[in-house]
KOLTORKE-985439 format. One record per residue (C-alpha): residue number from 1; x, y, z. Coordinates in Angstrom, 3 decimals, padded with zeros to 6 digits, m for minus. Layout:
REM KOLTORKE-985439
> NUM;X;Y;Z
...
***
This chain:
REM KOLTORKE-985439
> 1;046.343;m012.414;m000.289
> 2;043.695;m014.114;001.311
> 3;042.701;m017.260;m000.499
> 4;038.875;m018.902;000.378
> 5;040.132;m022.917;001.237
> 6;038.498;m025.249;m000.813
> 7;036.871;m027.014;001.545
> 8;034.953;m024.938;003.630
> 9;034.654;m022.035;001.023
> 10;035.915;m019.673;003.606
> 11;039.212;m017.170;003.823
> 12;040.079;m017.346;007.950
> 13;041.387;m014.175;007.427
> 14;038.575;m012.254;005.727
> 15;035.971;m014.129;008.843
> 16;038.143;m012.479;011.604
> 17;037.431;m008.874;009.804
> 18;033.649;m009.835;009.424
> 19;033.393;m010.817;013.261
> 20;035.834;m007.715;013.780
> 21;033.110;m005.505;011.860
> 22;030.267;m007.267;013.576
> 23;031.571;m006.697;016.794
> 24;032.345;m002.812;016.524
> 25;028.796;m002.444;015.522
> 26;027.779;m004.202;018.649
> 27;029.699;m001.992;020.722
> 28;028.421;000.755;019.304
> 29;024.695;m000.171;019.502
> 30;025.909;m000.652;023.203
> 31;027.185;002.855;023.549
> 32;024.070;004.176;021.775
> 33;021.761;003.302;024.635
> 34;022.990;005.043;027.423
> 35;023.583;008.109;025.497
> 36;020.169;007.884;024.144
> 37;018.562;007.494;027.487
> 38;020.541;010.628;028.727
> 39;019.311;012.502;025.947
> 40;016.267;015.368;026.126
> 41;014.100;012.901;023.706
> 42;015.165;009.587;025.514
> 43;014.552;006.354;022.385
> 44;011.854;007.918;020.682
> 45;013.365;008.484;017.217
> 46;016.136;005.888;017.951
> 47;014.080;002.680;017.829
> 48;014.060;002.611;014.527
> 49;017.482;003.150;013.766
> 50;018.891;000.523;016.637
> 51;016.616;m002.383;015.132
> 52;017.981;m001.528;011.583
> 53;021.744;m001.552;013.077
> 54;021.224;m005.027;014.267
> 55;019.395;m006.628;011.472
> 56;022.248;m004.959;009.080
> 57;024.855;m006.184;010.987
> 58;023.690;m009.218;012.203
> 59;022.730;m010.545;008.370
> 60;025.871;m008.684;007.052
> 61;028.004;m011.159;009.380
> 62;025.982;m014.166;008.490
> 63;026.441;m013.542;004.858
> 64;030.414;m012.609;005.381
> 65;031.267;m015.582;007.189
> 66;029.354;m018.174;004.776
> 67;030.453;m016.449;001.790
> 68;033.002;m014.249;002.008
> 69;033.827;m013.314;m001.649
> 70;030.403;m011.808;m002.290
> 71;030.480;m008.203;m001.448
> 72;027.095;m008.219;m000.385
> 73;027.751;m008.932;003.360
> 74;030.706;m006.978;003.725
> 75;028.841;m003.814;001.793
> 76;025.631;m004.622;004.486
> 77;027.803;m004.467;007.508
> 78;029.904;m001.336;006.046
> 79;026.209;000.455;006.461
> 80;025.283;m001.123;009.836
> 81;028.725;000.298;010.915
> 82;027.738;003.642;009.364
> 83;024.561;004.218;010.484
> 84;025.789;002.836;014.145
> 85;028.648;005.503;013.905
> 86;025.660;007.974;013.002
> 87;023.174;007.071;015.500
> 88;026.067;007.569;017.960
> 89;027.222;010.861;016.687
> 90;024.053;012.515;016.447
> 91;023.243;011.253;020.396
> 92;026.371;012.640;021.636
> 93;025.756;015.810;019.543
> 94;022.459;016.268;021.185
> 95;024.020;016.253;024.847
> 96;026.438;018.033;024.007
> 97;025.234;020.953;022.427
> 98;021.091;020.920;023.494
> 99;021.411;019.182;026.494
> 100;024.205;021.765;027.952
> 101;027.225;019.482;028.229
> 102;029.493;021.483;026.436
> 103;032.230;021.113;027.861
> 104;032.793;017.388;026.692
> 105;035.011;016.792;024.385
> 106;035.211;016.478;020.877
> 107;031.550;017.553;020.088
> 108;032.460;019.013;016.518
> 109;033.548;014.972;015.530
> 110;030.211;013.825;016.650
> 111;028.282;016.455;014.357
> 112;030.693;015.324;011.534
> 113;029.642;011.404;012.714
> 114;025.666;012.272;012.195
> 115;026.025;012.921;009.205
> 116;027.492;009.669;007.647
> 117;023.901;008.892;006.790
> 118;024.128;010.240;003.589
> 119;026.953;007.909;002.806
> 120;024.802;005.342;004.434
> 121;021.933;006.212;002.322
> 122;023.856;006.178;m001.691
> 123;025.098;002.670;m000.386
> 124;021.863;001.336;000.269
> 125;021.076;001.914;m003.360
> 126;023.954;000.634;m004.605
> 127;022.822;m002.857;m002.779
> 128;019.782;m002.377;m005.144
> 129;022.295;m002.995;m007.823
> 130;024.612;m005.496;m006.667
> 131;021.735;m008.058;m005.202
> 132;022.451;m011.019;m004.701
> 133;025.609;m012.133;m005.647
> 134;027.541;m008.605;m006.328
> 135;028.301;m009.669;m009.625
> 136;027.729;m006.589;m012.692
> 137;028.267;m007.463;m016.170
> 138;028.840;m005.304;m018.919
> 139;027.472;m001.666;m019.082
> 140;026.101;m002.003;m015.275
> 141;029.691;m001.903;m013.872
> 142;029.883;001.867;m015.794
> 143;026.102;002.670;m014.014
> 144;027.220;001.492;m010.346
> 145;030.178;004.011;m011.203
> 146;028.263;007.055;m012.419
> 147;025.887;006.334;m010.021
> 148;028.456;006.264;m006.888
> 149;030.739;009.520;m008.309
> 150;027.078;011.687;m008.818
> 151;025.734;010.016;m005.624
> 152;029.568;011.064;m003.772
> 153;028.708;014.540;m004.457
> 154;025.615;014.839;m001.665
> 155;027.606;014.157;001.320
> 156;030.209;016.156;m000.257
> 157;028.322;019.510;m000.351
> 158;027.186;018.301;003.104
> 159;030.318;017.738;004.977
> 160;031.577;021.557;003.300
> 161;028.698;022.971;004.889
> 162;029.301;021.385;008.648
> 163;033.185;022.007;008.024
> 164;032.356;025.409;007.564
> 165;029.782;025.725;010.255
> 166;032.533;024.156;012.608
> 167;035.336;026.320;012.064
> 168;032.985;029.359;012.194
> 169;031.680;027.959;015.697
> 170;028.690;028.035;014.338
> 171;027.298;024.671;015.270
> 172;023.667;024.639;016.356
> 173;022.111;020.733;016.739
> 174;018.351;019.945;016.403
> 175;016.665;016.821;017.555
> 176;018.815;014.013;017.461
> 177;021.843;015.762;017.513
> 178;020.948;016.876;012.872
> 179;023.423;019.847;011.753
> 180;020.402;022.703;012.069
> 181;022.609;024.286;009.334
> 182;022.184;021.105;007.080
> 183;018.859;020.445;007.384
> 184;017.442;023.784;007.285
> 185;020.196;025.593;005.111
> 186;020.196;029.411;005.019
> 187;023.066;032.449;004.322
> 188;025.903;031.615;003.014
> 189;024.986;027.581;003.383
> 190;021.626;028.652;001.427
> 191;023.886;027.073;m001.958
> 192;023.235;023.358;m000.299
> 193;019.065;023.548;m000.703
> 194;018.805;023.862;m004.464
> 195;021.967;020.707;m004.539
> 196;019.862;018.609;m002.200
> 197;016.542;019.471;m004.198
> 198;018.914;018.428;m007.202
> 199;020.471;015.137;m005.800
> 200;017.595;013.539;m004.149
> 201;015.772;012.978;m007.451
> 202;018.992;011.962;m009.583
> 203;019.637;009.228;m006.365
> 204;015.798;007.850;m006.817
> 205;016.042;007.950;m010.487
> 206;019.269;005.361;m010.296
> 207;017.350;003.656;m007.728
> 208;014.214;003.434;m009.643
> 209;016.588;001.720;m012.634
> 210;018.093;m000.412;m010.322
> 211;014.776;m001.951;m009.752
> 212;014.052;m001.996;m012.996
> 213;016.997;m004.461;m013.878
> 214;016.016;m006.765;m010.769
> 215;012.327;m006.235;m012.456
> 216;013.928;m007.341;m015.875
> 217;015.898;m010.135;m014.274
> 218;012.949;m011.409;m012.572
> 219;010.800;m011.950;m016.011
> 220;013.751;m013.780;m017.331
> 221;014.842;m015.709;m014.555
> 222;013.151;m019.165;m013.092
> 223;014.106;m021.400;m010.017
> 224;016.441;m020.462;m007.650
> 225;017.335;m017.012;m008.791
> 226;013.354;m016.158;m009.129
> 227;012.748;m017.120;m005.632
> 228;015.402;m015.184;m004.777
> 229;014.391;m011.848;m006.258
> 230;010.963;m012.723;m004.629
> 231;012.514;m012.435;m000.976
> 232;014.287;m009.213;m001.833
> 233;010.763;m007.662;m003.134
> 234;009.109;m009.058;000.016
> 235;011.348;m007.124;001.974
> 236;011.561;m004.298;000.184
> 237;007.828;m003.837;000.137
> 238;007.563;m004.434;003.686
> 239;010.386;m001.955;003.999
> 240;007.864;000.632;001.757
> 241;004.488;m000.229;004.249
> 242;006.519;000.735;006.974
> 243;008.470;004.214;005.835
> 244;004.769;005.045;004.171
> 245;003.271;004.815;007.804
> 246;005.952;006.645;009.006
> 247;005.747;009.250;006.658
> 248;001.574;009.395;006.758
> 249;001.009;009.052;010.325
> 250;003.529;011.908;010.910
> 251;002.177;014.361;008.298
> 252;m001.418;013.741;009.574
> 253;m001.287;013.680;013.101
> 254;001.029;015.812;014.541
> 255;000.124;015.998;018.061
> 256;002.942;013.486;018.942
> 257;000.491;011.504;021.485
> 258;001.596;008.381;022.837
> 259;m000.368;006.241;020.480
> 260;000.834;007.877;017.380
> 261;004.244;007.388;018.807
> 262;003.743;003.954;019.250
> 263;002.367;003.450;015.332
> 264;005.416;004.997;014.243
> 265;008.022;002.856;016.099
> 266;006.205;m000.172;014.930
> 267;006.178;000.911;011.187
> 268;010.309;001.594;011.567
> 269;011.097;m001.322;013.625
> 270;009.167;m003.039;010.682
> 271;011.783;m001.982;008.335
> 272;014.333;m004.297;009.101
> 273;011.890;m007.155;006.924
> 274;014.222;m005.264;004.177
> 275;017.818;m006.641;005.261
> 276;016.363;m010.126;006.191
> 277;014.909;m010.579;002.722
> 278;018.563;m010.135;001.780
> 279;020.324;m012.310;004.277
> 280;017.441;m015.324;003.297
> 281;018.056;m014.740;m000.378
> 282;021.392;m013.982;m000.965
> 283;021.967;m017.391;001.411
> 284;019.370;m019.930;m000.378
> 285;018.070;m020.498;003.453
> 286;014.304;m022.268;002.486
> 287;014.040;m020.120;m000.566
> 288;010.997;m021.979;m001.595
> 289;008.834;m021.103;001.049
> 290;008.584;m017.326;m000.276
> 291;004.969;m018.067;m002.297
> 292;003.891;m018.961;001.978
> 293;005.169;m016.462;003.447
> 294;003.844;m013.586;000.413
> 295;000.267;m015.247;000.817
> 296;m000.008;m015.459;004.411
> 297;001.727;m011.362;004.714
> 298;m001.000;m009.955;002.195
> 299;m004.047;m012.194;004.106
> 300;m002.923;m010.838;007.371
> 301;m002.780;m007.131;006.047
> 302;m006.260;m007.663;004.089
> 303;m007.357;m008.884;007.420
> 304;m006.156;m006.167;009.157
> 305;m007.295;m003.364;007.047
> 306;m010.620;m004.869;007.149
> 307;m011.130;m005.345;010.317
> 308;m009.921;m001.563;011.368
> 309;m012.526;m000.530;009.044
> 310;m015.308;m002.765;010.474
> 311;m014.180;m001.532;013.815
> 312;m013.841;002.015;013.062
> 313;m017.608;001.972;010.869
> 314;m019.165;000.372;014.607
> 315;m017.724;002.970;016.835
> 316;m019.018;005.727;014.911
> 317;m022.171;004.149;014.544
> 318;m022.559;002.801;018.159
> 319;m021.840;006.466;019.151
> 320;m022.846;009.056;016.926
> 321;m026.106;006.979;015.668
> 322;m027.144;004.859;018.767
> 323;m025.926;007.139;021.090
> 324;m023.755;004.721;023.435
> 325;m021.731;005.095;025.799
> 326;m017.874;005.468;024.484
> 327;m016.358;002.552;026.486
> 328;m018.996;000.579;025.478
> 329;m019.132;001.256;022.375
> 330;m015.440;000.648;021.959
> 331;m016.216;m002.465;023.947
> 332;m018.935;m003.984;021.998
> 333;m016.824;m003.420;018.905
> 334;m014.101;m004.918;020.147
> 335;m015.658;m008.082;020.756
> 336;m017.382;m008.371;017.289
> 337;m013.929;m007.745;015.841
> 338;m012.414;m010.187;017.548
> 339;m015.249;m013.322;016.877
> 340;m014.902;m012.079;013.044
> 341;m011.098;m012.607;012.853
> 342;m010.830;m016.057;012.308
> 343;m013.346;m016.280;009.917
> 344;m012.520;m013.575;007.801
> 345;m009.024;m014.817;008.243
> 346;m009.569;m018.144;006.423
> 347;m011.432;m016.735;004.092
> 348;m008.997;m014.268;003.020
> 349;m006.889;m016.887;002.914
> 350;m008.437;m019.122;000.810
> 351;m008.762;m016.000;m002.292
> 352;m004.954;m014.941;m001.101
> 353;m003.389;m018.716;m001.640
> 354;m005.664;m019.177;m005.019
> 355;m003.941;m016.332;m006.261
> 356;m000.731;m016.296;m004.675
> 357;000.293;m019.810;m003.417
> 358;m001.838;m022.121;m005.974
> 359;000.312;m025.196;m005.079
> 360;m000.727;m025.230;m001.598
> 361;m003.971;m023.837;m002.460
> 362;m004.271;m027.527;m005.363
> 363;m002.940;m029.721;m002.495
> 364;m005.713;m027.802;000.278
> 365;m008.141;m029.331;m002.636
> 366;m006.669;m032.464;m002.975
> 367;m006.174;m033.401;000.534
> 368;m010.035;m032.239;001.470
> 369;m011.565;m034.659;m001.278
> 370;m009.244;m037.482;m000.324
> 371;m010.596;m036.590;003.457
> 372;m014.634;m036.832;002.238
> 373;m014.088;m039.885;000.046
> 374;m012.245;m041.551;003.156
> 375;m015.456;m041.199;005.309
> 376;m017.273;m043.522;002.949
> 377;m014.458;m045.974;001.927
> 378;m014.675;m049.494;003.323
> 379;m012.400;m051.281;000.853
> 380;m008.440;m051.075;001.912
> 381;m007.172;m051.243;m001.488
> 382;m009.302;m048.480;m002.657
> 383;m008.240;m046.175;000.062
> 384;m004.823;m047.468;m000.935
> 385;m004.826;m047.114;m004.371
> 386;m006.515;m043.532;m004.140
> 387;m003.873;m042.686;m002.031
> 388;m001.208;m043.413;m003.466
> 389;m002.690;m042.500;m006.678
> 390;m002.426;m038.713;m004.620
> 391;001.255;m038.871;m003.622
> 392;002.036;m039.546;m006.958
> 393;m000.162;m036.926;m008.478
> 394;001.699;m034.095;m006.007
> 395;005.103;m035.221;m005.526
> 396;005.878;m038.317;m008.124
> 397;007.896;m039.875;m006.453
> 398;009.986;m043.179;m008.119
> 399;008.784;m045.495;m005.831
> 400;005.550;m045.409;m003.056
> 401;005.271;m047.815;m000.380
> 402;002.510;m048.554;002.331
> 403;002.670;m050.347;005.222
> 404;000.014;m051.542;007.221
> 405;m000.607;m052.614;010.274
> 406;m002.904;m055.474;011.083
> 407;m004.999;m056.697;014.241
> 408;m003.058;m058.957;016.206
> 409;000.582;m058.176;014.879
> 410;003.036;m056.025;016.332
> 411;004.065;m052.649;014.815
***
């Protein structure tokens, strides 16, 4: 039995399994790009899925290694491994059976490999639950249960279907290698629409009370393990922005041009904010700086949002009113854009940190009226007393000393 030495806090033998666990899921990332790039839809829909592999594994192996008794790092690098073994699957899948190399071998495991992300996907939410330490007390430890044995029965009903579309040689593979069968059931698979219909809302129910105890814990909580919950809601809404993009920008445009393409890499690639407000939390790395980073992430998207609009409201006025050109339209606007970001960034910023970050919002105050009554001191000890009259105001400190340096000494 592995025993965590009091020293160091760490088991040697459960950090060889992490870096074993963090290494498979590098090799497989590695063997996901070449199949990828042989594939009909090269990394279009992989992106997304390759960035999330990394930041799962490469936070799951942090948090394993420093502390290797919390389940948290090991259950984050059991789904980096799973959606890794996925990604691969379902790219091996496609060449195989829509790209016309059938006669590799051992096609049928990679369809059954694809479709560990629904094992992947009742994990996630069981992270929900377990954040940040693993630790359940009470009735929760019966919840996680129910909620795994109901949440067991989706890729259950899934994997009958594909075992039954494999020994029927039935196997047909859509884009990214997805069961066809699985995704779009029909005959005598038509049973597995009305369970998924059932099990997706049961899964976001437990989700949604998952959240609710991190909500509860939050209101009840202070210091460390408030700052804590506020990185794993930071990432989780980033997380949100991103899938909601996704999700939007696909339903609304579907033309698949290059630019939508583009927007909807981004927005994935953006979810891996969720598995580094994890790692930071469940670690205590600068915990304290999450009121910064929340103020500066909603400034930057009220910025953004605004200036799209502004940009958007010129081009249509430029063109369809004052009947410009379209490049210079787009031109002009883009140059008004640009000389309004910095001041609408700072001023954004200023309502943002009054609201959000009010200590470094107070000592933005502070520091300014120290700076104007500074211009018209001529006294030393005022400017001395006032200032350390400050320092002890923001950070009361036991003891404040000043040294000076006078004309004709050396420092």
């Amino acid at each position: 039995m592995n025993r965590v030495q009091p020293g160091g806090g760490r088991a040697p033998g459960l950090v060889a399994a992490a870096n074993v666990c963090g290494a498979t899921v590098l090799v497989l990332v590695c063997a996901l790009i070449p199949l990828t790039a042989a594939g009909k839809d090269g990394f279009s829909g992989v992106l997304g899925s390759l960035a999330f592999v990394l930041a799962f594994g490469a936070v799951g192996l942090v948090v394993a290694r420093a502390q290797p008794r919390n389940p948290m790092g090991w259950l984050m690098l059991a789904l980096a491994l799973l959606l890794a073994l996925s990604s691969v699957g379902g790219a091996y899948a496609d060449l195989v059976y829509r790209a016309g190399h059938r006669t590799w071998p051992l096609g049928w495991v990679a369809v059954l490999l694809d479709l560990l992300w629904s094992v992947m996907i009742v994990g996630a939410g069981a992270m929900i639950l377990l954040y940040p330490d693993g630790r359940l007390a009470g009735p929760w430890r019966w919840v996680l249960r129910v909620y795994l044995l109901i949440g067991a029965c989706w890729p259950a009903a899934i994997y009958a279907v594909a075992l039954a579309a494999i020994a029927g040689h039935r196997i047909q593979v859509g884009s990214g290698g997805d069961l066809t069968i699985v995704t779009s059931p029909a005959g005598s698979s038509a049973w597995l629409a009305p369970v998924q219909e059932l099990a997706l809302p049961v899964l976001i129910a437990f989700w949604l009370l998952f959240l609710g105890r991190q909500a509860v814990s939050y209101r009840s909580s202070s210091g460390e393990r408030r700052a804590q919950l506020k990185w794993l809601v930071l990432g989780a809404a980033i997380t949100l922005a991103g899938g909601a993009v996704v999700t939007l920008v696909g339903t609304l445009d579907t033309s698949e041009s290059t630019f939508v393409q583009a927007v909807i890499q981004l927005a994935s690639v953006v979810t891996i904010a969720f598995p580094l407000g994890m790692g930071v939390g469940i670690l205590r790395y600068r915990l304290y700086e999450i009121d910064r980073l929340i103020s500066r992430t909603l400034a930057y998207a009220v910025v953004t949002g605004l200036l799209v609009g502004i940009y958007a409201g010129l081009v249509l006025l430029s063109t369809q009113v004052f009947k410009l050109h379209g490049s210079v339209a787009v031109a002009a606007s883009t140059l008004v854009v640009a000389a309004l970001f910095n001041p609408a960034r700072r001023r954004v910023q200023r309502q943002v940190d009054r609201r959000f970050n009010r200590a470094r919002y107070d000592t933005d105050l502070v520091i300014g009226a120290f700076a104007a009554r500074l211009q018209d001191a001529v006294e030393l000890e005022a400017v001395l007393a006032d200032l350390t009259g400050i320092v002890h105001g923001a950070l009361e400190p036991a003891h404040v000393s000043v040294w000076v340096s006078r004309p004709g000494h050396a420092p």
